[in-house]
C-alpha positions as CSV (number, residue, x, y, z in Angstrom):
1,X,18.3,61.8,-143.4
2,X,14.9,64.0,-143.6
3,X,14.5,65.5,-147.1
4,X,16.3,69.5,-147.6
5,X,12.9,71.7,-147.2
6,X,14.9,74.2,-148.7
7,X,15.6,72.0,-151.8
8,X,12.4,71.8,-154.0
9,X,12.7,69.5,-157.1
10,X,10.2,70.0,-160.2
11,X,8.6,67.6,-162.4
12,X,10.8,65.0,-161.1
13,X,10.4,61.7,-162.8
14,X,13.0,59.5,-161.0
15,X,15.9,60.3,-163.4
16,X,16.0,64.4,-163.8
17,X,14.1,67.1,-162.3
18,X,13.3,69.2,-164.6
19,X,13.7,72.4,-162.4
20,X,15.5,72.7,-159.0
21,X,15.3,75.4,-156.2
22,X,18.1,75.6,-153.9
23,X,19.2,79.0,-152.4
24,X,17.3,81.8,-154.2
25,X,18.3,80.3,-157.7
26,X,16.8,77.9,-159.7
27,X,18.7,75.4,-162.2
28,X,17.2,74.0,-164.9
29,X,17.6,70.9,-166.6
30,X,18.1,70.8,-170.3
31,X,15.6,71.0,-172.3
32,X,14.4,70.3,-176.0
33,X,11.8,70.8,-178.4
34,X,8.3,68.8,-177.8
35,X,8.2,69.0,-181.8
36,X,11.2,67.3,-184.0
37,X,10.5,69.5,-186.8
38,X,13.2,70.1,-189.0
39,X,13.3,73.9,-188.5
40,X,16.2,75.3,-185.9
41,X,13.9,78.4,-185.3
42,X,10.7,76.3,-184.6
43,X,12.2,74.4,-182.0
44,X,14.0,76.7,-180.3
45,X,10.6,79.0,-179.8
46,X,10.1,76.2,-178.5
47,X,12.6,75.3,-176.1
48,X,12.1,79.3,-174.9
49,X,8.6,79.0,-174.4
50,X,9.2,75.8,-172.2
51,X,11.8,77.6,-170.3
52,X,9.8,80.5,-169.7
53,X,6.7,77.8,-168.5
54,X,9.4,76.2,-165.6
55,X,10.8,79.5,-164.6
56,X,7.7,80.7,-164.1
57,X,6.7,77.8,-162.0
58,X,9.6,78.1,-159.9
59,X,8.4,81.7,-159.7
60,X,10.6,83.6,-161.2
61,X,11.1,85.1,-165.3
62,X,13.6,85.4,-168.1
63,X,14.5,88.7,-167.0
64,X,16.3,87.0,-163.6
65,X,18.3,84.5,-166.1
66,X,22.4,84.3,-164.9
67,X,23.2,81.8,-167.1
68,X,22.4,79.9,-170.3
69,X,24.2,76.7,-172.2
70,X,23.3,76.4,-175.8
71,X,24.0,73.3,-177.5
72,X,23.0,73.0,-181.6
73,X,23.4,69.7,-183.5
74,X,24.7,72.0,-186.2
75,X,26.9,75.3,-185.4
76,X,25.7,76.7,-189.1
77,X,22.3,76.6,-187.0
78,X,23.4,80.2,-185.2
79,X,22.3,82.7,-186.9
80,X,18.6,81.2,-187.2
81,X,18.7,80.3,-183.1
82,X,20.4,83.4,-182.2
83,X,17.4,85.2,-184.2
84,X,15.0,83.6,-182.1
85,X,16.9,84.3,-179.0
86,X,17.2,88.2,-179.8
87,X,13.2,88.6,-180.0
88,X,12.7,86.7,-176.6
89,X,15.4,87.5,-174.2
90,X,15.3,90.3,-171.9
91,X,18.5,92.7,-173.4
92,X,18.6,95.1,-170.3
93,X,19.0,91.2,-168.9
94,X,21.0,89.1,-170.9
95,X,22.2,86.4,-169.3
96,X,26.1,85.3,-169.4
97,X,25.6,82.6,-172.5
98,X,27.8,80.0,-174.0
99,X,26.9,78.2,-177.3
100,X,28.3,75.0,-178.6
101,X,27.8,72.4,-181.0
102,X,27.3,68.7,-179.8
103,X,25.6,65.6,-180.9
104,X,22.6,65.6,-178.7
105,X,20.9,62.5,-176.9
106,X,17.7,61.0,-178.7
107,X,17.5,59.5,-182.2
108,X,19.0,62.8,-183.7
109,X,15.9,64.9,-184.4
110,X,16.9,67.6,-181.6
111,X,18.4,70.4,-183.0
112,X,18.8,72.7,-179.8
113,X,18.9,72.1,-176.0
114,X,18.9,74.5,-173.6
115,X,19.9,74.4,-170.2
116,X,19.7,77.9,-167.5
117,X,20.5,79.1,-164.3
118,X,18.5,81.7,-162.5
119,X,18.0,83.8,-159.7
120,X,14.4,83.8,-158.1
C-alpha cells in the first residue's frame, strides 16, 4: 500500500513520531523534559517550550491547542506546573485539559509529560 500523502509523521525514529499531521490537526506525542532537574517548574518550561518547537514545525501555535494530557509524578506538583502553564498558554485559547498523576517511563527523573492535540 503506497504511503497516506496526507499523513505526515515528524521526527520519526522507528518507535514514535514525535508529531503527526493527519486532517488539519496535529497530535503530539508525549513529551518530557531534556533536563532531569529536580524542579517541577524547570521542566515543565521545558516541556512547553518543546511543544511550542513541534507545533510550530507542524505549522501551527499554542493558540490552536484542542487538547492537553498532563501527567506529574507527584499530584502535590500542581500548583508549581499549573504556574508555569498560566504564563504560557493562550487564555482567550485554553485548551480542554486533563491532569493526572502517574509513575512515568524512564528511571524516575521525569516529573511532567505532556501530550496535545491541535488544530493546524
Amino acid at each position: 500500500m503506497p504511503p497516506d500523502s496526507s499523513l505526515q509523521r515528524l521526527s520519526s525514529n522507528g518507535r514514535l513520531s514525535r508529531a503527526v499531521v493527519h486532517a488539519g490537526t496535529v497530535y503530539l506525542a508525549g513529551v518530557v523534559a531534556r533536563e532531569k532537574t529536580p524542579d517541577v517548574a524547570a521542566q515543565t518550561a521545558d516541556v512547553l517550550a518543546q511543544i511550542d518547537a513541534l507545533l510550530k514545525e507542524a505549522g501551527t501555535d499554542r493558540s490552536r491547542l484542542l487538547r492537553v494530557t498532563i501527567w506529574l509524578h507527584d499530584i502535590g506538583d500542581f500548583a508549581a506546573m499549573n504556574a508555569v502553564w498560566d504564563g504560557w498558554v493562550d487564555a482567550a485559547n485554553a485548551p480542554a485539559r486533563a491532569t493526572v498523576e502517574s509513575r512515568l517511563a524512564g528511571d524516575g527523573a521525569n516529573l511532567v509529560e505532556m501530550m496535545a492535540t491541535a488544530a493546524l
